[in-house]
KOLFIMI-392416 format. One line per field, with one value per residue (C-alpha): x, y, z; residue in three letters. Coordinates in steps of 0.5 Angstrom, whole numbers. Each point is the difference from the previous one (the first is absolute). Last residue first. Layout:
<recs>
east = X,...
north = Y,...
up = Z,...
aa = ALA,...
</recs>
This chain:
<recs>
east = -34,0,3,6,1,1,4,6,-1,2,5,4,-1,4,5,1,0,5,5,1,6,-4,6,-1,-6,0,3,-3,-8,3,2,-2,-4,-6,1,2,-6,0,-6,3,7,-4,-4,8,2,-5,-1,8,-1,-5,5,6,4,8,0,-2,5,0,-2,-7,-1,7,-2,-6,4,5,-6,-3,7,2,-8,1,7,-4,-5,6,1,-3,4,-3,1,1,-3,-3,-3,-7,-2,4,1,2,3,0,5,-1,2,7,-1,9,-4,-5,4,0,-3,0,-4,-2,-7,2,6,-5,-5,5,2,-6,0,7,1,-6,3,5,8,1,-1,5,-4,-1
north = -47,-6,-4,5,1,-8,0,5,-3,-7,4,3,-7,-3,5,-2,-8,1,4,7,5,3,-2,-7,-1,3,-6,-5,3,-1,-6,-2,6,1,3,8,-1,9,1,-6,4,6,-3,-2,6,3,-5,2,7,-2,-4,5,1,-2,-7,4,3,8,6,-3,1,-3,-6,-2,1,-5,-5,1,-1,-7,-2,1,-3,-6,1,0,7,3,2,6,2,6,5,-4,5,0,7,-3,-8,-4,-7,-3,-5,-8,-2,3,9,2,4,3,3,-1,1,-4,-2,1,2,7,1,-2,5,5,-1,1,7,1,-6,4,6,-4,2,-6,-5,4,5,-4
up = 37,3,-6,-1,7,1,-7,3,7,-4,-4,7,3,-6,0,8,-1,-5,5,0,-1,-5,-7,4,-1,-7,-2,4,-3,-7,0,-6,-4,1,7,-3,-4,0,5,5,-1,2,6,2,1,3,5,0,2,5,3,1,-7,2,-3,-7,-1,0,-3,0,-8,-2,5,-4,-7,2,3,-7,-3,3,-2,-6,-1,3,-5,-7,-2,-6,-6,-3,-7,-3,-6,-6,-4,-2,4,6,1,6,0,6,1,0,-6,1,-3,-1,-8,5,4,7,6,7,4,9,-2,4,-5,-6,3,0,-7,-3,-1,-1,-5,-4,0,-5,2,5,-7,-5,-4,-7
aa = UNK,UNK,UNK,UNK,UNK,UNK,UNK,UNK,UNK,UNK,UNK,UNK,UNK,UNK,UNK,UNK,UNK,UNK,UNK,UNK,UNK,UNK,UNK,UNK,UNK,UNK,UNK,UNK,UNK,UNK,UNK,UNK,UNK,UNK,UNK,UNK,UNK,UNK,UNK,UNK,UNK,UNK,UNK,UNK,UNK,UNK,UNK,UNK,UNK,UNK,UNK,UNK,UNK,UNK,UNK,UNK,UNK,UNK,UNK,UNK,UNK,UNK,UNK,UNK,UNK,UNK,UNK,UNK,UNK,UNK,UNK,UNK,UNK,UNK,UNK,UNK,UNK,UNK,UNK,UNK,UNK,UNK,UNK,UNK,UNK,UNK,UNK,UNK,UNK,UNK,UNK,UNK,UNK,UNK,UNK,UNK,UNK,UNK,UNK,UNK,UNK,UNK,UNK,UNK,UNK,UNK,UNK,UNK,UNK,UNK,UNK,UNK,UNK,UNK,UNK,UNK,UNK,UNK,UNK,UNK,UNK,UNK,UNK,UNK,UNK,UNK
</recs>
């Protein structure tokens, strides 16, 4: 068997493994929370996903890789934004999530808040 990197199948889903914030690995070194992932019945790789706060660390990388600088930076509509697709991604389920990304935007808690609350009251009336 082909090592783990060499599968196509490791290169078709590796950019939504590094995108998840998660970690391949052969299926042989799987813990009993990894993913393992077959081809055509063959066990291929596992997936190690990362913890929620870990998660939210990679979200907030991600979202700044895609601005081109870090989030502090981005003017306001930017940052509603921002924090619209967080909501989207369940970015405040986790504990302490709104004090997290708070402070990666440069902004208070009782902003974030009121960038959900005008996010919620678009939503509501249209």
């Amino acid at each position: 068997m082909s090592a783990v990197g060499e599968h196509p199948f490791t290169a078709a889903v590796k950019p939504l493994v590094d995108a998840m914030g998660g970690e391949i690995v052969a299926p042989d070194q799987a813990s009993g929370d990894d993913v393992v992932l077959s081809w055509e019945g063959q066990e291929v790789l596992a997936v190690r996903l990362p913890h929620l706060s870990q998660t939210l660390d990679n979200l907030l990388l991600d979202l700044e890789r895609r601005h081109g600088k870090p989030l502090k930076d981005l003017d306001r509509k930017t940052k509603q934004s921002v924090v619209r697709i967080l909501e989207n991604r369940g970015a405040f389920t986790v504990r302490h999530g709104v004090e997290t990304v708070a402070t990666a935007l440069g902004v208070s808690r009782f902003t974030v808040y009121n960038y959900l609350n005008r996010e919620n009251a678009a939503k509501a009336g249209g």
